[in-house]
N, C-alpha and C positions, 0 to 999 in steps of 0.2 A: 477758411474756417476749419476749426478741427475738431473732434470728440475726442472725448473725454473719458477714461475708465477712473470711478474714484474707488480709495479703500482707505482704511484709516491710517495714516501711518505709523502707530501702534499695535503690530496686531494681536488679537483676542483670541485665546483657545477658546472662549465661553461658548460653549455647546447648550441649547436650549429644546425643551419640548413643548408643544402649544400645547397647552391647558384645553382653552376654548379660543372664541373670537377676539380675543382682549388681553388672554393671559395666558402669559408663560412663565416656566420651572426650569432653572438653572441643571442642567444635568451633569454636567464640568464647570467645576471654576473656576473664572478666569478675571481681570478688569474688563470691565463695559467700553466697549469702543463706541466713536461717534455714527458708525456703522456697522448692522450687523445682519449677515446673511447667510443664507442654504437656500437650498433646492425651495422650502416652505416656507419660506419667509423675506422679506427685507425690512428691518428695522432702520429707522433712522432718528438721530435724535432730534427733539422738539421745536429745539433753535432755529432748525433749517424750516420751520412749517411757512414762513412768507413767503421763500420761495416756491414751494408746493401747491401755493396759492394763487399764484400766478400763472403755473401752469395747467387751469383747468381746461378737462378733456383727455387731458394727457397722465394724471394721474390721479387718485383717490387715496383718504388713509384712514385710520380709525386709532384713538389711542390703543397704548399695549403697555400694559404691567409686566414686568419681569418681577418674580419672586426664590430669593434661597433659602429657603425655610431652615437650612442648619445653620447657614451664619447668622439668621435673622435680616436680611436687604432684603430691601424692595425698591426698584428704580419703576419710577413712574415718568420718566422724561422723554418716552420712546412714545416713537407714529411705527403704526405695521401700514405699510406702504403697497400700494401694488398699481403696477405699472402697464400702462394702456401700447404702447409702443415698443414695437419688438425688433431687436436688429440681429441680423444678420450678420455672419463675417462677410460672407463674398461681394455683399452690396452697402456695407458701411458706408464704404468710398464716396458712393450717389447718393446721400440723403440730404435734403435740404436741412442742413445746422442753424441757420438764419435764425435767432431769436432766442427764444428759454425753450428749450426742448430736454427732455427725458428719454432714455429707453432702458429695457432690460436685456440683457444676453444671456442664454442659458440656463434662465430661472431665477439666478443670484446672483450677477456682474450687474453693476450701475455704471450708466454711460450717458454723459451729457455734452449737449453744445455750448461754445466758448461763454456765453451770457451766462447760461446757467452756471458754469464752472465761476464767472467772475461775482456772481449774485452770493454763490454759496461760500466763497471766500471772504467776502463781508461779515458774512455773520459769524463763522469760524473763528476758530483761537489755533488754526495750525496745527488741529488732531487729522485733517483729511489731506490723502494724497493723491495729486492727479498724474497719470499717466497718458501719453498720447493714445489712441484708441490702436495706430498701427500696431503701434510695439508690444502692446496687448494682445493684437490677434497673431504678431508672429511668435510671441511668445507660447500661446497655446498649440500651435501651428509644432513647435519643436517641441510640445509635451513634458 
C-alpha cells in the first residue's frame, strides 16, 4: 500500500487572505485550482465532500467563500478542511494505509491512502495529481 501526496495539476498563484471562518479575499489572481493550500488553510473543492464523508474522525470541514471584489468572482464551491491526522517524514513508511485515510504534512501538503487516492479519482475530472508519498519526501529532503 502506498500514500499519496495530492496537488492540482494546474498550478495556482492564487494567494488568499481569511476574511473570517467562511471567507476569503483573493490577494493574487490566479484560476481556482481543485486544491488550495498554505500554512492557514487547505481548501478543497466540493465535489470531493463524499469522500470526506467517509472519512469521519479523520477529518472535518465548513464551507468557504472565496471573493475578488475587483474582477467581481465569487467561487462558492470550496470546503476549508482541516485535518485530524498528522504525518511525519520519518515514520510515513509505518503507517497503517489500509482503507480511506487522510493526513496533513507541514500544515499544507495532502497525503492519502491508495482507497482514498482511488475514491478521489472517481469523482475528479483529471485536475488532481498524485505523487508517491516517497518521491515527495526526497524531494523535500534535496530542497
Amino acid at each position: 500500500m502506498s500514500i499519496w501526496h495530492i496537488t492540482p495539476k494546474v498550478a495556482s498563484k492564487l494567494a488568499l487572505w481569511r476574511i473570517n471562518e467562511t471567507e476569503f479575499r483573493v490577494t493574487r489572481f490566479d484560476a481556482a485550482a481543485p486544491l488550495l493550500s498554505s500554512p492557514s488553510y487547505i481548501l478543497l473543492d466540493r465535489k470531493f465532500e463524499p469522500v470526506l464523508k467517509e472519512m469521519s474522525g479523520q477529518v472535518s470541514w465548513k464551507e468557504a467563500v472565496i471573493y475578488e471584489p475587483l474582477r467581481q468572482i465569487t467561487w462558492d464551491h470550496f470546503l476549508d478542511v482541516k485535518i485530524t491526522n498528522r504525518l511525519e517524514a520519518k515514520t510515513y513508511d509505518k503507517l497503517n494505509t489500509t482503507g480511506l485515510k487522510i493526513w496533513v504534512y507541514g500544515e499544507k501538503y495532502l497525503l492519502v491512502s491508495d482507497e482514498t487516492k482511488g475514491a478521489l479519482e472517481k469523482l475528479d475530472n483529471g485536475t488532481l495529481q498524485f505523487t508517491v508519498a516517497a518521491a515527495f519526501f526526497n524531494a523535500i529532503k534535496k530542497g
